[in-house]
PDB file as gemmi writes it, atoms N, CA and C in Angstrom:
CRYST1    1.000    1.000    1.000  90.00  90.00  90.00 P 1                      
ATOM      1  N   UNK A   1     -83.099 -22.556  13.957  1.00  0.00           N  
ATOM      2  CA  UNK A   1     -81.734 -22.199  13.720  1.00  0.00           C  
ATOM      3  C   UNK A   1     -81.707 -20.819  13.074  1.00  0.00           C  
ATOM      4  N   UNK A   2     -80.438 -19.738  13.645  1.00  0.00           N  
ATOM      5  CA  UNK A   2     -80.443 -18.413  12.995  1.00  0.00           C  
ATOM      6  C   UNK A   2     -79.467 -18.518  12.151  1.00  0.00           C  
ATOM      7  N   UNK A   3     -80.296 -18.288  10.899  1.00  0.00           N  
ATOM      8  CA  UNK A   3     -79.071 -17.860   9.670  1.00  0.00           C  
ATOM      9  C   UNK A   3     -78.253 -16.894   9.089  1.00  0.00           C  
ATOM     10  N   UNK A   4     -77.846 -17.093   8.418  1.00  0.00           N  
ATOM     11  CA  UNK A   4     -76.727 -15.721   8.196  1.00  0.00           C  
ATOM     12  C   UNK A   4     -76.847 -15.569   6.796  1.00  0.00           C  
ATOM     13  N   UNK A   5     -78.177 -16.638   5.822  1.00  0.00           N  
ATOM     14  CA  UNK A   5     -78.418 -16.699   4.291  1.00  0.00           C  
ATOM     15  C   UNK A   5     -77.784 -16.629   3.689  1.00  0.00           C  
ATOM     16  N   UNK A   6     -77.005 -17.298   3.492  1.00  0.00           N  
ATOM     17  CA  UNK A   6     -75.908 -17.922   2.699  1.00  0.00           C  
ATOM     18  C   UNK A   6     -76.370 -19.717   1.959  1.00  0.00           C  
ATOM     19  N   UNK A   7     -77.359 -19.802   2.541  1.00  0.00           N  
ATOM     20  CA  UNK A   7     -77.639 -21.350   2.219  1.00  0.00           C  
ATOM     21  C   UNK A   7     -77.724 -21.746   0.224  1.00  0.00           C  
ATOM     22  N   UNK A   8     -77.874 -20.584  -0.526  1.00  0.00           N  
ATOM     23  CA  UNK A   8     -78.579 -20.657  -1.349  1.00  0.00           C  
ATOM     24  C   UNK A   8     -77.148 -20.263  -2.266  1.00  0.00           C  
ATOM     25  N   UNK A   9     -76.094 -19.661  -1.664  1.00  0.00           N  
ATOM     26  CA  UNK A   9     -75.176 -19.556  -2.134  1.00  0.00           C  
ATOM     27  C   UNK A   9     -74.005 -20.557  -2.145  1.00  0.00           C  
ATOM     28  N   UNK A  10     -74.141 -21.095  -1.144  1.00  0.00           N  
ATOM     29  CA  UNK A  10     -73.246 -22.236  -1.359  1.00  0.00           C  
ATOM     30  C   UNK A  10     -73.439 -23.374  -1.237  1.00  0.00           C  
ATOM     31  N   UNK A  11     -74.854 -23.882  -1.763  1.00  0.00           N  
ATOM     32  CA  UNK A  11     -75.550 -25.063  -1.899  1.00  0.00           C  
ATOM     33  C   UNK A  11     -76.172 -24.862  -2.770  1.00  0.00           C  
ATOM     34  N   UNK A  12     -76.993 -23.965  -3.452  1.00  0.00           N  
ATOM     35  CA  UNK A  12     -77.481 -23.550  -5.233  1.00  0.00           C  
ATOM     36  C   UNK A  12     -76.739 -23.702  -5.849  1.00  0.00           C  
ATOM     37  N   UNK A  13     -77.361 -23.782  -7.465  1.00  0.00           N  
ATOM     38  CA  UNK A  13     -77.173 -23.551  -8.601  1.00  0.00           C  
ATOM     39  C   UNK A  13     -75.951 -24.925  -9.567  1.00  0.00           C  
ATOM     40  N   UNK A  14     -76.648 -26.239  -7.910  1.00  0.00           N  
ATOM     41  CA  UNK A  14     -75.183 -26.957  -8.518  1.00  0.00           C  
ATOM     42  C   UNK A  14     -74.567 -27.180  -7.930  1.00  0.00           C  
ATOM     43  N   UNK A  15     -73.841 -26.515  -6.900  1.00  0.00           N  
ATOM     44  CA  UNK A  15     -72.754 -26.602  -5.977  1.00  0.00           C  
ATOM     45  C   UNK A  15     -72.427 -28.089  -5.538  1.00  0.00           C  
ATOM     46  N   UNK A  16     -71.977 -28.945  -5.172  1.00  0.00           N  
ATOM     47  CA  UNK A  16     -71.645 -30.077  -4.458  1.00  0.00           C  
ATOM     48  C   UNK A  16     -70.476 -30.069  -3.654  1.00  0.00           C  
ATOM     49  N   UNK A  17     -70.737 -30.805  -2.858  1.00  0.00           N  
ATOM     50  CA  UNK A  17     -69.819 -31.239  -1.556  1.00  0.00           C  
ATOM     51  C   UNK A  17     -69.448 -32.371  -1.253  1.00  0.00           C  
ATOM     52  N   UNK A  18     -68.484 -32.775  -0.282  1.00  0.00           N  
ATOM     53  CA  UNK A  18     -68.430 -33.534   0.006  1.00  0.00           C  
ATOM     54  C   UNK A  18     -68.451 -33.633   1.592  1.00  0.00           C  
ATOM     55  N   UNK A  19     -68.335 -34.623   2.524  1.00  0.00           N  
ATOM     56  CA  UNK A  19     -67.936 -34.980   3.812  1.00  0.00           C  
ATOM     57  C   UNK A  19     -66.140 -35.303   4.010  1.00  0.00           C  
ATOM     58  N   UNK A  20     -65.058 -34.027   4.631  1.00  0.00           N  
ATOM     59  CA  UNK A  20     -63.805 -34.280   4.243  1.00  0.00           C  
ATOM     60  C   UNK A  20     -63.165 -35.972   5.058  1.00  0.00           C  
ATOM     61  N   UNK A  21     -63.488 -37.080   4.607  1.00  0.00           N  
ATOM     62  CA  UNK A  21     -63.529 -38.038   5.375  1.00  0.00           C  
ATOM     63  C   UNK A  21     -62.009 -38.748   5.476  1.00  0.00           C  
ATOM     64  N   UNK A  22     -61.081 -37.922   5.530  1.00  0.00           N  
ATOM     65  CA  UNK A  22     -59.934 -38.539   4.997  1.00  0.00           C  
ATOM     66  C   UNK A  22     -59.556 -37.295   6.532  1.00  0.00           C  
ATOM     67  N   UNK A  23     -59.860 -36.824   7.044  1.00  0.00           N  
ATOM     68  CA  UNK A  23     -59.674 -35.836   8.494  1.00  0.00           C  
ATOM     69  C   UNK A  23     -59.856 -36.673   9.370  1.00  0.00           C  
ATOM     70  N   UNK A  24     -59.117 -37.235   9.806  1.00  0.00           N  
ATOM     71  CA  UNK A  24     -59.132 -37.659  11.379  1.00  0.00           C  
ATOM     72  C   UNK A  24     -58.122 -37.171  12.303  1.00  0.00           C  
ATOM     73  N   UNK A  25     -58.392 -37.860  13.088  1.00  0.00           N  
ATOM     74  CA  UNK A  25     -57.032 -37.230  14.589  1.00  0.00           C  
ATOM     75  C   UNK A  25     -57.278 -36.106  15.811  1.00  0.00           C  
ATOM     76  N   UNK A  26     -56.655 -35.398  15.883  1.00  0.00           N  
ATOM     77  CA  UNK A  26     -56.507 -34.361  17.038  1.00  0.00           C  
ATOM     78  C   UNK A  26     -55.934 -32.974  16.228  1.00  0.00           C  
ATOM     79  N   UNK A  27     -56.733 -31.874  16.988  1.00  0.00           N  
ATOM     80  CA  UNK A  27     -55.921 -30.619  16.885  1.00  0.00           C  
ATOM     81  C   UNK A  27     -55.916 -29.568  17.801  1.00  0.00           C  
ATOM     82  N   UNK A  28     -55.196 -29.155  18.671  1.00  0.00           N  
ATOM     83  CA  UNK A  28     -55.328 -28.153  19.874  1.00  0.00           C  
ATOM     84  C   UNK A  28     -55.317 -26.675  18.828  1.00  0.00           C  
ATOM     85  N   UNK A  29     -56.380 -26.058  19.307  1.00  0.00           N  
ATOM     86  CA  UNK A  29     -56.668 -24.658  19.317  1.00  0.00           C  
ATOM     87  C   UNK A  29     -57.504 -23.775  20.090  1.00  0.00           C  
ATOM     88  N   UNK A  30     -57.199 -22.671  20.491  1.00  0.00           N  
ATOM     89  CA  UNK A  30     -57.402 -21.837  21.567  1.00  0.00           C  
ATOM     90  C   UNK A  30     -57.703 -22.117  22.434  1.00  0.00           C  
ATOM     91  N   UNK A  31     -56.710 -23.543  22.688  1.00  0.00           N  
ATOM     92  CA  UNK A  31     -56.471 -24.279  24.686  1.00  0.00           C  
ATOM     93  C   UNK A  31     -57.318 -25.262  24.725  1.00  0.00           C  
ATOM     94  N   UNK A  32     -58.446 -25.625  23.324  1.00  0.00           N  
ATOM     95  CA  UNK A  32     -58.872 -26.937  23.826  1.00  0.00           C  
ATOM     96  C   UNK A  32     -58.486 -28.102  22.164  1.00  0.00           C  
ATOM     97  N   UNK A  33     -58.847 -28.998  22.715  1.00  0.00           N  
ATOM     98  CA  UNK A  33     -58.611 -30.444  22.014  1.00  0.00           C  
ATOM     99  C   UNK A  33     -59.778 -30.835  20.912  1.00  0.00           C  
ATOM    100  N   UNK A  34     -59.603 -30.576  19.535  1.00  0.00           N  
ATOM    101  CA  UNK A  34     -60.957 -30.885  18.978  1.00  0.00           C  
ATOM    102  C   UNK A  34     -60.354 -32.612  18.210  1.00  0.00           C  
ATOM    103  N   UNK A  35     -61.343 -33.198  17.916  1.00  0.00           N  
ATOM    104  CA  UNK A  35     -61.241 -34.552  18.251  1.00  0.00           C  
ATOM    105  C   UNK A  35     -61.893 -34.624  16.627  1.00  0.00           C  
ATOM    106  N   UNK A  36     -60.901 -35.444  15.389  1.00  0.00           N  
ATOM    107  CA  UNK A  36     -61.995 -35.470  14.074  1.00  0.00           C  
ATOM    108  C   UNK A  36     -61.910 -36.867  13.558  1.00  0.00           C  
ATOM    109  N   UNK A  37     -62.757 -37.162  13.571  1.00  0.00           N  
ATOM    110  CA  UNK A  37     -62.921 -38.778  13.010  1.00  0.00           C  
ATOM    111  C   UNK A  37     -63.985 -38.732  11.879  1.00  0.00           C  
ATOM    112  N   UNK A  38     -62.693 -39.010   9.956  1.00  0.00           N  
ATOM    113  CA  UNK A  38     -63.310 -39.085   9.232  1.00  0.00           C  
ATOM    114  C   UNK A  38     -64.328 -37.838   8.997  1.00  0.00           C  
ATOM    115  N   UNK A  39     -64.028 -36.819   9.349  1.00  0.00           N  
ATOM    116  CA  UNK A  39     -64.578 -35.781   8.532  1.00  0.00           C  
ATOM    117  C   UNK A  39     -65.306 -34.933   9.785  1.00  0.00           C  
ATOM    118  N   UNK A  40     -66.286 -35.847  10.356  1.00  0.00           N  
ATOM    119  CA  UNK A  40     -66.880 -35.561  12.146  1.00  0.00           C  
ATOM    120  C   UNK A  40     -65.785 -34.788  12.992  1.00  0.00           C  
ATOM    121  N   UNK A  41     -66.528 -34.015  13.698  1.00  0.00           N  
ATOM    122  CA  UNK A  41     -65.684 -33.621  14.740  1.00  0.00           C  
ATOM    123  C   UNK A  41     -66.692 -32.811  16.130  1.00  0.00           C  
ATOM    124  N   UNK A  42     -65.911 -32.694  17.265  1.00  0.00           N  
ATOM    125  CA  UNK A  42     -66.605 -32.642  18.077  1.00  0.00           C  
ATOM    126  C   UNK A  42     -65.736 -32.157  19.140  1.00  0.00           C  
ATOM    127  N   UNK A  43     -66.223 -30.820  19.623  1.00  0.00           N  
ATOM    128  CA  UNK A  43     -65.213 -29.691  20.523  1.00  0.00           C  
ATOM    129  C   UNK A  43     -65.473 -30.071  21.835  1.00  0.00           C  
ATOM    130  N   UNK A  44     -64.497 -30.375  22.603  1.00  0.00           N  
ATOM    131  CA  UNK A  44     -65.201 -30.640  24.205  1.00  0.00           C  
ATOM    132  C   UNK A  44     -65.761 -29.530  25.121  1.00  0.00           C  
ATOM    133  N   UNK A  45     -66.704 -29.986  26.098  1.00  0.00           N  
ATOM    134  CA  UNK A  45     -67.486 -29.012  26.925  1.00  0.00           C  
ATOM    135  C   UNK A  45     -66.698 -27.604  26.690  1.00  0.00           C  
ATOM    136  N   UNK A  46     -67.636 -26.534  27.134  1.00  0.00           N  
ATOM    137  CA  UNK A  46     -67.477 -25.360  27.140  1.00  0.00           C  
ATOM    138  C   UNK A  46     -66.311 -24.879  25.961  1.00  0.00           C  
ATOM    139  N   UNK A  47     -66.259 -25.341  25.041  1.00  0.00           N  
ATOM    140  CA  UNK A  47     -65.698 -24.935  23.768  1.00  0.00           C  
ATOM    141  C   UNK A  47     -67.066 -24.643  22.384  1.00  0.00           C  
ATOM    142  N   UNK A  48     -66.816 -24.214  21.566  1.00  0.00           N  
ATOM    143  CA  UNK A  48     -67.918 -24.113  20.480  1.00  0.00           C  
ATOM    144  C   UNK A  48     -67.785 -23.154  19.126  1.00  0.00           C  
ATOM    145  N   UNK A  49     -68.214 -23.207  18.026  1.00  0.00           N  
ATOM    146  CA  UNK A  49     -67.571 -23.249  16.949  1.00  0.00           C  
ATOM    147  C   UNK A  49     -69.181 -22.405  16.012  1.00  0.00           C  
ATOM    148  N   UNK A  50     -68.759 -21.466  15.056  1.00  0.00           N  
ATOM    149  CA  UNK A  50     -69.464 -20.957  14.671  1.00  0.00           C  
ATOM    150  C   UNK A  50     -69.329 -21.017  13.087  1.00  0.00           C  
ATOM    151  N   UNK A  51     -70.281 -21.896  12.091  1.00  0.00           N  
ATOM    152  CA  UNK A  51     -70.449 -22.053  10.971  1.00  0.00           C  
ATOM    153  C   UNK A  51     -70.259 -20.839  10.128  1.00  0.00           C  
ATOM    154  N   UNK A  52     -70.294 -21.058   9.026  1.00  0.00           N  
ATOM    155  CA  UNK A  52     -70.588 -19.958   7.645  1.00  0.00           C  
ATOM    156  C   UNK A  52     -72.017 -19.615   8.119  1.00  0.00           C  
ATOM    157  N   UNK A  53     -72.774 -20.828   8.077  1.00  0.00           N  
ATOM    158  CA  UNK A  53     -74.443 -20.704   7.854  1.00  0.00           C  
ATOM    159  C   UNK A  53     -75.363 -20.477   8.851  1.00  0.00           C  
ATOM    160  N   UNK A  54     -75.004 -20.432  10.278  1.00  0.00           N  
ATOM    161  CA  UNK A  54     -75.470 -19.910  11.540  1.00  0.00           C  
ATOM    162  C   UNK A  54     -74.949 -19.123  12.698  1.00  0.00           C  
ATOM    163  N   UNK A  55     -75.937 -18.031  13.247  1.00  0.00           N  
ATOM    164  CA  UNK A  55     -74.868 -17.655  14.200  1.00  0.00           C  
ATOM    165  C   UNK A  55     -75.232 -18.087  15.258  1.00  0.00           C  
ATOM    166  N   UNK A  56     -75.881 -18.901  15.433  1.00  0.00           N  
ATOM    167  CA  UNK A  56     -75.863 -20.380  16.901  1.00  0.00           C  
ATOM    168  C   UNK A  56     -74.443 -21.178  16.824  1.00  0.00           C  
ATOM    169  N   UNK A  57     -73.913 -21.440  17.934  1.00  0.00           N  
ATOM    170  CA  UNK A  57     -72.933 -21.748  18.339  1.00  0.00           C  
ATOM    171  C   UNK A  57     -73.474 -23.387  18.825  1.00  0.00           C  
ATOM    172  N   UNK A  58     -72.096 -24.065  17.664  1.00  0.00           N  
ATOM    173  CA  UNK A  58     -72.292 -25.418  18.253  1.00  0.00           C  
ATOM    174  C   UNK A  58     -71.072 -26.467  18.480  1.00  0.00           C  
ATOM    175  N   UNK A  59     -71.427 -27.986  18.879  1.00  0.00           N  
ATOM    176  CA  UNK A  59     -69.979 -28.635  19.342  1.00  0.00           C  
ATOM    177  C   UNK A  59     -69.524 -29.856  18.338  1.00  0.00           C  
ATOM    178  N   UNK A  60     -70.851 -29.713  17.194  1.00  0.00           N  
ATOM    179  CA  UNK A  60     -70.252 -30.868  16.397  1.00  0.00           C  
ATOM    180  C   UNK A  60     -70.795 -30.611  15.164  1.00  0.00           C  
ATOM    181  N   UNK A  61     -69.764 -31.192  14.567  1.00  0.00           N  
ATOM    182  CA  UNK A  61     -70.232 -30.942  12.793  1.00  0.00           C  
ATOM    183  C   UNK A  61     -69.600 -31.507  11.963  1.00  0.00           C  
ATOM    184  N   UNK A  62     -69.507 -30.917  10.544  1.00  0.00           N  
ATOM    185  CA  UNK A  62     -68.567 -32.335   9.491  1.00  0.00           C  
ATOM    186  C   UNK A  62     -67.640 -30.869   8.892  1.00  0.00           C  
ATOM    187  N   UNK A  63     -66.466 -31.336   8.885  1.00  0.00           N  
ATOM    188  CA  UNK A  63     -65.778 -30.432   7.481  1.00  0.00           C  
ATOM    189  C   UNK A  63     -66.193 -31.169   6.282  1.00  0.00           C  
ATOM    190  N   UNK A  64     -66.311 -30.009   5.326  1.00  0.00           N  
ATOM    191  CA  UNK A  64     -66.770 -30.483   4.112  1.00  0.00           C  
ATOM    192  C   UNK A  64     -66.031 -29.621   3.543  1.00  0.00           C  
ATOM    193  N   UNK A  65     -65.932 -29.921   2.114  1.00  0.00           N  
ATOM    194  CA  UNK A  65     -64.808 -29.881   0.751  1.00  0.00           C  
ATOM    195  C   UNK A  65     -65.710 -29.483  -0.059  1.00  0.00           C  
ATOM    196  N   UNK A  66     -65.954 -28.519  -1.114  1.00  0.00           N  
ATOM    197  CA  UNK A  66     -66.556 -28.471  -2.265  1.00  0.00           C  
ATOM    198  C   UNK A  66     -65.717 -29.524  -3.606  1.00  0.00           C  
ATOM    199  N   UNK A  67     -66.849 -29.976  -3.992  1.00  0.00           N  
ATOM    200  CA  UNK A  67     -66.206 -30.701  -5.494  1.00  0.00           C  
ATOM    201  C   UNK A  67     -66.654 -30.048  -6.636  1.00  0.00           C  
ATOM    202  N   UNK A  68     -66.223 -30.871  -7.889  1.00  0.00           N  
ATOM    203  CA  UNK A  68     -66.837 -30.435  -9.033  1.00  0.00           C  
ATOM    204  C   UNK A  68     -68.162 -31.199  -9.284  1.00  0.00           C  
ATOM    205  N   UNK A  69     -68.844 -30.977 -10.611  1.00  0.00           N  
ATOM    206  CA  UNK A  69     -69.925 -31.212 -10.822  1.00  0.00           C  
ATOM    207  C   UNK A  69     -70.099 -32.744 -10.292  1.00  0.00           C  
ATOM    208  N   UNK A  70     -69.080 -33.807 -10.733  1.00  0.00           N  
ATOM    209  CA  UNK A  70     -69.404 -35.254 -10.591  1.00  0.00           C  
ATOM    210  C   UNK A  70     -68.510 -35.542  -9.201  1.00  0.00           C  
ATOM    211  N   UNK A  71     -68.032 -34.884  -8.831  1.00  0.00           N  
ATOM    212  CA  UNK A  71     -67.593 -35.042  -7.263  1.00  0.00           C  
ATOM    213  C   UNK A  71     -66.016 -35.917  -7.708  1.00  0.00           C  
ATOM    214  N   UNK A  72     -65.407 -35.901  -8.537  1.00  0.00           N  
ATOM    215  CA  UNK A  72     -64.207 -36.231  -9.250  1.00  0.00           C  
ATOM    216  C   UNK A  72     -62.936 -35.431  -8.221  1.00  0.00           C  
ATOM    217  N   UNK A  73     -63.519 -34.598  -8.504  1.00  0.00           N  
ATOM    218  CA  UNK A  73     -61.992 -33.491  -7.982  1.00  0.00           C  
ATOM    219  C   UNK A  73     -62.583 -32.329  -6.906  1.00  0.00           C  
ATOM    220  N   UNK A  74     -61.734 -32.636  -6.374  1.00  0.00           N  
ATOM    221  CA  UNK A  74     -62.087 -31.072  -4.814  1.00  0.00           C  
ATOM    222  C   UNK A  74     -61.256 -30.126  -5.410  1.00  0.00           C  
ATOM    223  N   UNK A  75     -61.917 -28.852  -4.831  1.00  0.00           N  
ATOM    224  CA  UNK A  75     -61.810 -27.513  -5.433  1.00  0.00           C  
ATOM    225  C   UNK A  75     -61.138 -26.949  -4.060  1.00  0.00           C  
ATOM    226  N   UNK A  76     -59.726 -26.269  -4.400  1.00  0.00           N  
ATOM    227  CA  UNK A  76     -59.035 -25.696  -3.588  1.00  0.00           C  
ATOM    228  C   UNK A  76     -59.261 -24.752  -2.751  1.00  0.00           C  
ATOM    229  N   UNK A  77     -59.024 -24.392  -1.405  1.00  0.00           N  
ATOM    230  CA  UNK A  77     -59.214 -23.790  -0.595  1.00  0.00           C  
ATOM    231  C   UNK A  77     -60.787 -23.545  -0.265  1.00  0.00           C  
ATOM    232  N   UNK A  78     -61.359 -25.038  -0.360  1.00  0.00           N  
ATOM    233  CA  UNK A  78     -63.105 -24.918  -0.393  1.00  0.00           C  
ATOM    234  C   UNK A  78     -63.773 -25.557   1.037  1.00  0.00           C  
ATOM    235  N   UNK A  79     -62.522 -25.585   1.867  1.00  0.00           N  
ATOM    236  CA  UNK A  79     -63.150 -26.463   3.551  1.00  0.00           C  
ATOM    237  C   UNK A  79     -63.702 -25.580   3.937  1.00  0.00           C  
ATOM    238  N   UNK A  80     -65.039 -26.130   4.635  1.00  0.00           N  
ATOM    239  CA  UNK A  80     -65.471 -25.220   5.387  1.00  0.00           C  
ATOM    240  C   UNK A  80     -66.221 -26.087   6.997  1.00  0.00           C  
ATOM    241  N   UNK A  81     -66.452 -26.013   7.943  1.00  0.00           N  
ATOM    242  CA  UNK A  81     -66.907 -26.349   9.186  1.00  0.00           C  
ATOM    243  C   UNK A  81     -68.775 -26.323   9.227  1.00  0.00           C  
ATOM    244  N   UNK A  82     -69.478 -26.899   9.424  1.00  0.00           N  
ATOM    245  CA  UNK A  82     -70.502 -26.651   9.427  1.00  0.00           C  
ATOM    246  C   UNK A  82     -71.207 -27.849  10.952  1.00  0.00           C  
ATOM    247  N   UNK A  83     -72.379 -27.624  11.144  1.00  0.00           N  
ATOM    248  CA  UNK A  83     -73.152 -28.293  12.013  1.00  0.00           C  
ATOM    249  C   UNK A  83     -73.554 -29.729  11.487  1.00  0.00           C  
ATOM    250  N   UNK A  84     -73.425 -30.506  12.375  1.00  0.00           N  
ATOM    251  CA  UNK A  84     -74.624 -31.860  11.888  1.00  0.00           C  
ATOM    252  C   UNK A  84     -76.149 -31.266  10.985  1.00  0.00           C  
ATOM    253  N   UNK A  85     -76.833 -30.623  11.631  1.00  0.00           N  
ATOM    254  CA  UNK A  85     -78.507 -30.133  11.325  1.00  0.00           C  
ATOM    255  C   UNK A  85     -77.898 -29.699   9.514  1.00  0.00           C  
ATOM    256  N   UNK A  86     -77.158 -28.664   9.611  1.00  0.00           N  
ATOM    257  CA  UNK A  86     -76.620 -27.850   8.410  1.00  0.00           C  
ATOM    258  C   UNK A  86     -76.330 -29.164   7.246  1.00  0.00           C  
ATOM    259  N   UNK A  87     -75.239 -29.966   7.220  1.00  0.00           N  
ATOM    260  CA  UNK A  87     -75.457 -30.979   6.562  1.00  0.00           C  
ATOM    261  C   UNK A  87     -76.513 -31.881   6.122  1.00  0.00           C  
ATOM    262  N   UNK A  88     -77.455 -32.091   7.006  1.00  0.00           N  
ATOM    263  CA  UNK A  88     -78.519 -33.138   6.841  1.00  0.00           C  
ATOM    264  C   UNK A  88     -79.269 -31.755   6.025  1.00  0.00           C  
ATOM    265  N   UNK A  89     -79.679 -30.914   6.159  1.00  0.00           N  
ATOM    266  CA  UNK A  89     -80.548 -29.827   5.105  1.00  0.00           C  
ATOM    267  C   UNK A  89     -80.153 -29.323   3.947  1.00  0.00           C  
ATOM    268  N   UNK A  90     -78.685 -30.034   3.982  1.00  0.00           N  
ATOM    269  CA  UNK A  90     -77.888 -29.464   2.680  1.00  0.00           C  
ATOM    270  C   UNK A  90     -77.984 -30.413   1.504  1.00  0.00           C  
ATOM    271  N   UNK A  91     -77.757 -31.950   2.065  1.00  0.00           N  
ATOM    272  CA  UNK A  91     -78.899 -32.871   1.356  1.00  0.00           C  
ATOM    273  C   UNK A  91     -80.066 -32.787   1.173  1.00  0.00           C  
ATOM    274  N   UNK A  92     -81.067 -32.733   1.997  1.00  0.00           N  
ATOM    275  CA  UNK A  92     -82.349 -32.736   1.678  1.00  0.00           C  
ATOM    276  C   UNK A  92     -82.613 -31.823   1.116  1.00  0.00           C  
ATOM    277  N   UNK A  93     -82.474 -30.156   0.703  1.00  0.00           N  
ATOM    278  CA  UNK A  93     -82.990 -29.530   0.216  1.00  0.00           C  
ATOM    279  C   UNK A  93     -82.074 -29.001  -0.725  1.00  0.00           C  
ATOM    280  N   UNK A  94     -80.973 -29.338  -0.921  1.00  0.00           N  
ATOM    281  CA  UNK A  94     -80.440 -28.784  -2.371  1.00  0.00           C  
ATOM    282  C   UNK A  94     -79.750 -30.593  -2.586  1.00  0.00           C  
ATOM    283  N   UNK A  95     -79.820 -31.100  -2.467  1.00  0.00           N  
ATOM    284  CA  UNK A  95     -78.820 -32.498  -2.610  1.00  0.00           C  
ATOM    285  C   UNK A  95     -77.258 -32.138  -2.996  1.00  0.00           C  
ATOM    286  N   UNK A  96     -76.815 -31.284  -2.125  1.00  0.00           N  
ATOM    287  CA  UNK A  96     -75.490 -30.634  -2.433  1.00  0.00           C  
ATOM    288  C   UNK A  96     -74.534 -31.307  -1.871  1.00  0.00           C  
ATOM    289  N   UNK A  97     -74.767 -32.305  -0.717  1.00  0.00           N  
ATOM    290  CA  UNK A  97     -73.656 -32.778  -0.290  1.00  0.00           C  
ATOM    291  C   UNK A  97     -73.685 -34.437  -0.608  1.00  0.00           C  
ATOM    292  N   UNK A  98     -72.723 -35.175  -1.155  1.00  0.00           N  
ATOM    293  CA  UNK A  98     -72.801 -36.632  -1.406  1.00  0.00           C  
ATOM    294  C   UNK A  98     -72.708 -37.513  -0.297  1.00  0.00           C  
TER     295      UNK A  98                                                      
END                                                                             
């Protein structure tokens, strides 16, 4: 995966996340249908979506929310789109996301 190194910035020093799991439904943008169930989401064929943290282009991933330290309260204007792979490394190597 190509990065854009940012990993250390918004998964260091502490940071936590969450999975925005309270996102479900439908949303049309730029002519296609993205589909979010519970936080998941997933762009149909020939559509694709480009993270903070890579510039590989992909069709599924989680919105995630930054929280505070104990994951109590989400921190405003903190959604961001990321990949399946991106999440699973965001746990394993900083344990940033709950």
């Amino acid at each position: 995966m190509a990065t854009k190194g940012t990993w250390e910035e918004l998964f260091g020093g502490g940071r936590k996340w969450r999975v925005a799991e309270e996102v479900s439904g439908q949303a049309r943008s730029h002519g296609f249908t993205v589909t979010f169930e519970r936080g998941r989401f997933e762009l149909p064929a020939g559509a694709a979506f480009q993270s903070v943290l890579s510039t590989n282009l992909g069709r599924r991933g989680f919105i995630l929310i930054e929280t505070n330290a104990d994951g109590s309260l989400d921190l405003p204007g903190s959604r961001i789109a990321v990949g399946e792979h991106s999440v699973s490394r965001a746990r394993e190597q900083f344990s940033a996301v709950w």
